[in-house]
C-alpha positions as a printed Julia matrix, in Angstrom:
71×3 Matrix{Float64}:
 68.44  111.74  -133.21
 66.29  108.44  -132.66
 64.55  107.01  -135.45
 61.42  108.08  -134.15
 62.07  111.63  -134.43
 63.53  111.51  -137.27
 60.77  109.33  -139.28
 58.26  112.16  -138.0
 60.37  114.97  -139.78
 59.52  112.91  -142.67
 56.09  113.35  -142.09
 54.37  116.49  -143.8
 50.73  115.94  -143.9
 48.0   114.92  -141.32
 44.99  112.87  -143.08
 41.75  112.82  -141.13
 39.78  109.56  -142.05
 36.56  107.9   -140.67
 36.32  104.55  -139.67
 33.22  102.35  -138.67
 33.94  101.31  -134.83
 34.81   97.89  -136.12
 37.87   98.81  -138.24
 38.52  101.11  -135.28
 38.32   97.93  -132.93
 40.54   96.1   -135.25
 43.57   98.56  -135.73
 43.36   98.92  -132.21
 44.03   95.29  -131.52
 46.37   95.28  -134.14
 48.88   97.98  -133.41
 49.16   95.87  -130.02
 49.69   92.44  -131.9
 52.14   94.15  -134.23
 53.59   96.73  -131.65
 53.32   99.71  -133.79
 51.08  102.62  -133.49
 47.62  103.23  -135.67
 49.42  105.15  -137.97
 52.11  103.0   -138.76
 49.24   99.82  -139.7
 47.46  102.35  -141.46
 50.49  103.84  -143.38
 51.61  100.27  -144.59
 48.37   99.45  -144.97
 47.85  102.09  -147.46
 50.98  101.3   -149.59
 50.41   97.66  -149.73
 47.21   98.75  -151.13
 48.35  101.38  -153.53
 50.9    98.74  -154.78
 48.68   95.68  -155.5
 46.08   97.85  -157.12
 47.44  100.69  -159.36
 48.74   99.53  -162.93
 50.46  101.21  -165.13
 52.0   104.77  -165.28
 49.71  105.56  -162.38
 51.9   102.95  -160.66
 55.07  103.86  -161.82
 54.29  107.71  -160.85
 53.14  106.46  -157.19
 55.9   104.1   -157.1
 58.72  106.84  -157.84
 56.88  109.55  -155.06
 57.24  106.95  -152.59
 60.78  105.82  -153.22
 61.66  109.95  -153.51
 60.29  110.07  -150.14
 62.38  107.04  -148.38
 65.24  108.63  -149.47
């Protein structure tokens, strides 16, 4: 199975979000730069986030879901 497939599988949930046409603009030039897709950016983009601004036991809980999931 290619890593691909198998990285979807991992995938549960499907978040809707609005964007202003700019950040739209942006990822879009971005997942080209980077050669990933929107959802990738967006994915690390969110856990970069989540990890530079949650303290605490918030963190730690966050930080233990995500690592649960890698596995």
């Amino acid at each position: 199975m290619s890593a691909k497939k198998q990285n979807d599988k991992n995938l549960e949930k499907i978040l809707n979000i609005r964007v202003s046409a700019e950040l739209a603009e942006a990822l879009e030039e971005t997942k080209w730069s980077l050669r990933k897709s929107i959802s990738e950016v967006v994915r690390e983009a969110v856990e970069l986030y989540l990890d530079n601004n949650l303290k605490g036991e918030v963190k730690h809980r966050v930080d233990e879901i995500l690592h649960k999931q890698a596995k």
